[in-house]
N, CA, C and O atoms as CSV, one atom per row, in Angstrom:
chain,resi,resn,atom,element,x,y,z
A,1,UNK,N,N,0.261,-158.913,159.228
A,1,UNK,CA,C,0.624,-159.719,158.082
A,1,UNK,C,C,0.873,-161.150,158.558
A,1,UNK,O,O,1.557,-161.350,159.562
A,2,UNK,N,N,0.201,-162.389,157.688
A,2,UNK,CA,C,0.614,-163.356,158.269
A,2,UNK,C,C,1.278,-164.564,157.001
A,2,UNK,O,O,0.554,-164.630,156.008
A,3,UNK,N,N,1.960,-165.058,156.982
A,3,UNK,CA,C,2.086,-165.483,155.619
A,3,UNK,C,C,2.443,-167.014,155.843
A,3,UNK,O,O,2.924,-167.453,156.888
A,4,UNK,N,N,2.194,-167.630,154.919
A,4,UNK,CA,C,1.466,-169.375,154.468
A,4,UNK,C,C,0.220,-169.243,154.892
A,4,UNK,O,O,-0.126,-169.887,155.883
A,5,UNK,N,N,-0.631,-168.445,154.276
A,5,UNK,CA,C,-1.901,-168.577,154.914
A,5,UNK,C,C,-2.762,-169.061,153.103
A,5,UNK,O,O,-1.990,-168.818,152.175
A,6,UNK,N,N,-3.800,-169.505,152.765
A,6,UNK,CA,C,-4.247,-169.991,151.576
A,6,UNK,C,C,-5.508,-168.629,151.374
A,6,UNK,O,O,-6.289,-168.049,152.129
A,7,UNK,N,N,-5.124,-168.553,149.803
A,7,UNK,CA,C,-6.149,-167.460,149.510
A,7,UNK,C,C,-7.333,-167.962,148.844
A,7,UNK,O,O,-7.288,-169.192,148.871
A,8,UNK,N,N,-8.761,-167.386,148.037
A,8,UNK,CA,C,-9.639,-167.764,148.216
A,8,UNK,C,C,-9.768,-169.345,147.436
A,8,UNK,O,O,-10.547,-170.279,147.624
A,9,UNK,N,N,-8.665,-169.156,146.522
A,9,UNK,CA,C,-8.550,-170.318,145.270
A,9,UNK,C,C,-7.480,-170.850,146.074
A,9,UNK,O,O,-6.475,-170.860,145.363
A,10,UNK,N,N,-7.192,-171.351,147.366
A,10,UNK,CA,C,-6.626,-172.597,147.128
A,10,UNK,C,C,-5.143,-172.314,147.392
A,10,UNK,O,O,-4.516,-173.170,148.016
A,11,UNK,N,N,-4.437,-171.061,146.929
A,11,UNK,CA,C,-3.113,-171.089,146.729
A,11,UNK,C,C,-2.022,-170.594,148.427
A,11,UNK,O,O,-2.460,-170.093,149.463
A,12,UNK,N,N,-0.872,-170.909,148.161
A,12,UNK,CA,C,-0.037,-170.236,149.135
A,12,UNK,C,C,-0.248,-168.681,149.263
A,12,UNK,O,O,-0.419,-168.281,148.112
A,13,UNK,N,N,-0.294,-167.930,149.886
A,13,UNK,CA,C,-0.056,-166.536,150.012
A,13,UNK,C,C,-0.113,-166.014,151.153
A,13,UNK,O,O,-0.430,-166.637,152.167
A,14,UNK,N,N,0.339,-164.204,151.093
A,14,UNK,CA,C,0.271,-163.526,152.058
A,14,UNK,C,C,-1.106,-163.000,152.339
A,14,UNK,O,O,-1.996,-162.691,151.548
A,15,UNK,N,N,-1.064,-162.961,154.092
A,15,UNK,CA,C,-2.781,-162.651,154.158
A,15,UNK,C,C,-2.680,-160.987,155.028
A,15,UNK,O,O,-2.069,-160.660,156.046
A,16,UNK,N,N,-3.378,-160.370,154.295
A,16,UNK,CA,C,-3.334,-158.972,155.770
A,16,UNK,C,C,-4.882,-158.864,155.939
A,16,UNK,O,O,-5.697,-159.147,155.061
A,17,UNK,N,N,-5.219,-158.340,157.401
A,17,UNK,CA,C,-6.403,-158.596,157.613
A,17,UNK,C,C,-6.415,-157.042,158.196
A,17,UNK,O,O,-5.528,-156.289,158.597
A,18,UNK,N,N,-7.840,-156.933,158.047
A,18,UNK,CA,C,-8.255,-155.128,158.624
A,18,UNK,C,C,-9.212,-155.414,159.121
A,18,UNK,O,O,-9.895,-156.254,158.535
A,19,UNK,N,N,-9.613,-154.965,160.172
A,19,UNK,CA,C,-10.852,-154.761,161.169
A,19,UNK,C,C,-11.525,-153.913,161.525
A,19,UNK,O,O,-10.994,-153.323,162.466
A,20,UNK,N,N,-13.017,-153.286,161.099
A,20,UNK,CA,C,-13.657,-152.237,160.990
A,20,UNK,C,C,-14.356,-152.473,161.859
A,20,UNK,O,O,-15.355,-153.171,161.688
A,21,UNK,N,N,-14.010,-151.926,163.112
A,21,UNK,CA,C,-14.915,-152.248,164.386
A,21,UNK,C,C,-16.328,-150.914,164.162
A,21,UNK,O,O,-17.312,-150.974,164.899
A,22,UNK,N,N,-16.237,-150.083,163.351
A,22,UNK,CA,C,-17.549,-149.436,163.086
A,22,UNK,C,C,-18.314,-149.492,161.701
A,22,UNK,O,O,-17.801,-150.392,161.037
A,23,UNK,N,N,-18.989,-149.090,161.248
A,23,UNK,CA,C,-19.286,-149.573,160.092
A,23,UNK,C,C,-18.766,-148.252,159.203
A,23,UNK,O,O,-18.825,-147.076,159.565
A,24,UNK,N,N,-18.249,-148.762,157.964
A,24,UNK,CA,C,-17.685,-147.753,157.027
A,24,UNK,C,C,-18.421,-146.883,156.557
A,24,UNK,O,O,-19.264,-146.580,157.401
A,25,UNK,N,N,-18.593,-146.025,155.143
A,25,UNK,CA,C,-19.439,-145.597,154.380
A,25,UNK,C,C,-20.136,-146.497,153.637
A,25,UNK,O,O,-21.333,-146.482,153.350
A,26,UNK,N,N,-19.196,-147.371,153.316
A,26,UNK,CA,C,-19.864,-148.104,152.109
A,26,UNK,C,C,-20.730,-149.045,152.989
A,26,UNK,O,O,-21.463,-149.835,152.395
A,27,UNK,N,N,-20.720,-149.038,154.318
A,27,UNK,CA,C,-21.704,-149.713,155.084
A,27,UNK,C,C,-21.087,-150.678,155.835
A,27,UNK,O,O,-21.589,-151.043,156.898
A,28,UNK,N,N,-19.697,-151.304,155.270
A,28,UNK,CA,C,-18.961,-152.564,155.478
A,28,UNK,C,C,-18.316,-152.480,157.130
A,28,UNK,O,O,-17.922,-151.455,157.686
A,29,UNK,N,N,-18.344,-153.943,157.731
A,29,UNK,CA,C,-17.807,-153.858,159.006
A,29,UNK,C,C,-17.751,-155.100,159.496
A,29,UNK,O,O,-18.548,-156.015,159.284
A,30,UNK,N,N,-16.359,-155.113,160.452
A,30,UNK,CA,C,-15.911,-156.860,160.543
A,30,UNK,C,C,-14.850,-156.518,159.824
A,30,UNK,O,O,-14.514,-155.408,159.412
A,31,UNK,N,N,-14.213,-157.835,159.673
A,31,UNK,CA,C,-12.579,-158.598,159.586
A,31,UNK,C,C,-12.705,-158.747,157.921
A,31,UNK,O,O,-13.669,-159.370,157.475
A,32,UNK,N,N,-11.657,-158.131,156.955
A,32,UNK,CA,C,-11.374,-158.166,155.822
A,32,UNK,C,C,-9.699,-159.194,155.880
A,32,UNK,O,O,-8.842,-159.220,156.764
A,33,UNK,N,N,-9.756,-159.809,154.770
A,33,UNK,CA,C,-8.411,-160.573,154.934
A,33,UNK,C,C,-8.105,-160.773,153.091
A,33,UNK,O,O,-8.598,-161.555,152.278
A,34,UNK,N,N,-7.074,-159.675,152.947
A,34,UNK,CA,C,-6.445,-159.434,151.707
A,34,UNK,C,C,-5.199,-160.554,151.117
A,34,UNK,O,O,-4.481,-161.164,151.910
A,35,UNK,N,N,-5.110,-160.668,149.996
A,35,UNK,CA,C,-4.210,-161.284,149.868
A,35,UNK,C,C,-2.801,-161.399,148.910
A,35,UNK,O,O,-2.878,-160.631,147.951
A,36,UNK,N,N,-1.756,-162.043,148.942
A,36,UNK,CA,C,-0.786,-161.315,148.068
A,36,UNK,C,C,-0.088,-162.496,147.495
A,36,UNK,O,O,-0.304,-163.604,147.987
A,37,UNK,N,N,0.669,-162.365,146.573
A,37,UNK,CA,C,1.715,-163.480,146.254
A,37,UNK,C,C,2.878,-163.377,146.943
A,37,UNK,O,O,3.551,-162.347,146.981
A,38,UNK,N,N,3.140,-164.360,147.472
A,38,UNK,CA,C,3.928,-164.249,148.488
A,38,UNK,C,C,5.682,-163.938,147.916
A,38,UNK,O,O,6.536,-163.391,148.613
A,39,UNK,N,N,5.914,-164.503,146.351
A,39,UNK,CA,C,6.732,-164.458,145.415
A,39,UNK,C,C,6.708,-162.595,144.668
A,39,UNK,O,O,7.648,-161.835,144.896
A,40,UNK,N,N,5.561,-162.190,143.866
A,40,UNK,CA,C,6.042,-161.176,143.449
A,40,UNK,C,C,4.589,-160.034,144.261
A,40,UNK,O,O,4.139,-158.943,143.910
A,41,UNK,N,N,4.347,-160.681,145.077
A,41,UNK,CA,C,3.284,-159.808,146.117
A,41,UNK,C,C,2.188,-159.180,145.304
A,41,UNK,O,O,1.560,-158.229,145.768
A,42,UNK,N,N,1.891,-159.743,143.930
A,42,UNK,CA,C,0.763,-159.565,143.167
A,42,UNK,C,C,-0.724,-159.656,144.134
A,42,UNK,O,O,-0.937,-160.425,145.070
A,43,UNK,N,N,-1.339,-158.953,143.753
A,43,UNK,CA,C,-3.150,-159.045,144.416
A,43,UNK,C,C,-3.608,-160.619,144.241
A,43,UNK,O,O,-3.590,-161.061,143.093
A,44,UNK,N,N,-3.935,-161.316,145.100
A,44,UNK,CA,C,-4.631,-162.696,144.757
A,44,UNK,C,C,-6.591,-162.681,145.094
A,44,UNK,O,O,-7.477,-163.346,144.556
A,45,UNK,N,N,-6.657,-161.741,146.071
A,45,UNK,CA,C,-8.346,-161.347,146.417
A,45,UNK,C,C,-8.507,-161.610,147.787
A,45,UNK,O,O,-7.551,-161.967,148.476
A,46,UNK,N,N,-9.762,-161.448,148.287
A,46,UNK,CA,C,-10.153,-160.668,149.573
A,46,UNK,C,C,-11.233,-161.864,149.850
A,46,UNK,O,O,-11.952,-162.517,149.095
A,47,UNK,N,N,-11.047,-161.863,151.147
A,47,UNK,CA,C,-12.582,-162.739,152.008
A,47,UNK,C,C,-12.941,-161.379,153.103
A,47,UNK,O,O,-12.290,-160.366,153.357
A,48,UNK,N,N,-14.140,-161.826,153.550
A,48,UNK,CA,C,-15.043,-160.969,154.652
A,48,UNK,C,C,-14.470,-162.126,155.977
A,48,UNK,O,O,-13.650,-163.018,155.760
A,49,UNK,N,N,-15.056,-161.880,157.216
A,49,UNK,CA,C,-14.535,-162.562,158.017
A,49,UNK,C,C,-15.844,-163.646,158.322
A,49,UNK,O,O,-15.853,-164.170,159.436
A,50,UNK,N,N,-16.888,-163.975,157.408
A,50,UNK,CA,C,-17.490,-165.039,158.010
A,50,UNK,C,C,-17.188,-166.081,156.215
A,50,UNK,O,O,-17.895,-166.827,155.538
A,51,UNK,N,N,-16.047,-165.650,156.121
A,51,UNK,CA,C,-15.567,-166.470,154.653
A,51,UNK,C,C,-16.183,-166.174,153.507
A,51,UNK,O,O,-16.038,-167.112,152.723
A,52,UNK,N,N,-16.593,-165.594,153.205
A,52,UNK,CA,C,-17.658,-165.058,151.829
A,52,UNK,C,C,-16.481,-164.494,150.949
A,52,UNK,O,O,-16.297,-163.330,151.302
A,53,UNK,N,N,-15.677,-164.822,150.022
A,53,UNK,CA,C,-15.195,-165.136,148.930
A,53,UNK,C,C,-15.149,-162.987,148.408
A,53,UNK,O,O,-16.015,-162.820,147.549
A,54,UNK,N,N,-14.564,-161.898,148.671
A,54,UNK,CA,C,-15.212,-160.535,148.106
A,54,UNK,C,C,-14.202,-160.585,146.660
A,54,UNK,O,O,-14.558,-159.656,145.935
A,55,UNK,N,N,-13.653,-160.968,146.356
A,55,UNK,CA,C,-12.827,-161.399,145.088
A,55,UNK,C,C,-11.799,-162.223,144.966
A,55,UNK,O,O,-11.164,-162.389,146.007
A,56,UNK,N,N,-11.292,-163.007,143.680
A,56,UNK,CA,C,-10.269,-164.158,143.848
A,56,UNK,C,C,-9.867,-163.366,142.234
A,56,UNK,O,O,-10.694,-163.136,141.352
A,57,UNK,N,N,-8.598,-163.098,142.184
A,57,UNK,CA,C,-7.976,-162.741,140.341
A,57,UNK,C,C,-7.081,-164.338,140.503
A,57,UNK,O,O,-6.412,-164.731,141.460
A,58,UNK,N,N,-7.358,-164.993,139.251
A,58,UNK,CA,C,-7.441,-166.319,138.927
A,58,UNK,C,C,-6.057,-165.790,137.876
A,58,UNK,O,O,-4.979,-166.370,138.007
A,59,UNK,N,N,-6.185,-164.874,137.046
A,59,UNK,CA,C,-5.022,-164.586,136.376
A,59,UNK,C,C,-5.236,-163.072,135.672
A,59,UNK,O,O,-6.128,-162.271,135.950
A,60,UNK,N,N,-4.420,-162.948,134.919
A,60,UNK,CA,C,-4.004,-161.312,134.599
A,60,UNK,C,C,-3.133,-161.079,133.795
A,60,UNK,O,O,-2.149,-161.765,134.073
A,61,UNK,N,N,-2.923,-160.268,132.660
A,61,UNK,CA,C,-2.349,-160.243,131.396
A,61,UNK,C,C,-1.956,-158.732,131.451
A,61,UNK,O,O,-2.261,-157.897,132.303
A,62,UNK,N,N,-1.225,-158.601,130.355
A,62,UNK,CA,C,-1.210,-157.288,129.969
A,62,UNK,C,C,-0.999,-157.175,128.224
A,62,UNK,O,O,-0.620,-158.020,127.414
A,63,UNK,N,N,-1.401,-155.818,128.063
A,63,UNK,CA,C,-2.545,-155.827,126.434
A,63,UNK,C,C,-2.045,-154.497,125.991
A,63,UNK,O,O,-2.080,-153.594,126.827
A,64,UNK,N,N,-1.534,-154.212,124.667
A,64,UNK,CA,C,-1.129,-152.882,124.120
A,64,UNK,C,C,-2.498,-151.915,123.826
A,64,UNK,O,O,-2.231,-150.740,123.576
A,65,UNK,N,N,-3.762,-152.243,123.829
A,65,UNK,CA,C,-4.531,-151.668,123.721
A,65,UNK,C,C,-5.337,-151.925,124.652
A,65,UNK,O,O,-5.307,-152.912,125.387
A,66,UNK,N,N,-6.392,-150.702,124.668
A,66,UNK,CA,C,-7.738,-150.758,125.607
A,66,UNK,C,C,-8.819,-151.353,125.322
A,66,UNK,O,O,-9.679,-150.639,124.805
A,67,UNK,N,N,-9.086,-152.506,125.498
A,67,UNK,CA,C,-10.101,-153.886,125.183
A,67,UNK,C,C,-9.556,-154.703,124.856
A,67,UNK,O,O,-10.204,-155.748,124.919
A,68,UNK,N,N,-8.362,-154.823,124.411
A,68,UNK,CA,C,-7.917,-156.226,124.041
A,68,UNK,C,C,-7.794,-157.464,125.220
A,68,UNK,O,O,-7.470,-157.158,126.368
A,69,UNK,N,N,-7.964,-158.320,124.995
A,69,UNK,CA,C,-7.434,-159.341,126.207
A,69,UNK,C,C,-6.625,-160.061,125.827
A,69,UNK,O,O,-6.349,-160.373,124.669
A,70,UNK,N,N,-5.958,-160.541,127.262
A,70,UNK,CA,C,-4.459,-161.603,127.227
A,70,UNK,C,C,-4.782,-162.789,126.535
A,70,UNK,O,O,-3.930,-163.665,126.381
């Protein structure tokens, strides 16, 4: 865990990184680097280790029904 580290958008956060020195199922292998709010440790998104962006959540709501959005 390393924390003040910047996630894919820019922001403060926590970074944890995993290292798949073989290749997975899903094929994947190399340095993953996850990320968190460093405040309420919410998901912020994931890089690969040659920086390729694997998701950024920009924001997030919550909805009394199934399809509605924030």
């Amino acid at each position: 865990m390393t924390t003040g580290v910047k996630d894919p958008l820019g922001r403060t956060a926590i970074g944890v990184s995993v290292t798949y020195a073989e290749k997975t199922p899903s094929g994947w292998q190399g340095k993953q680097e996850i990320f968190f709010d460093p405040e309420s440790y919410a998901y912020l998104g994931q890089t690969r280790d040659d920086g390729e962006i694997v998701s950024a959540r920009a924001a997030w709501g919550v909805v009394s029904r199934p399809g509605a959005r924030p």
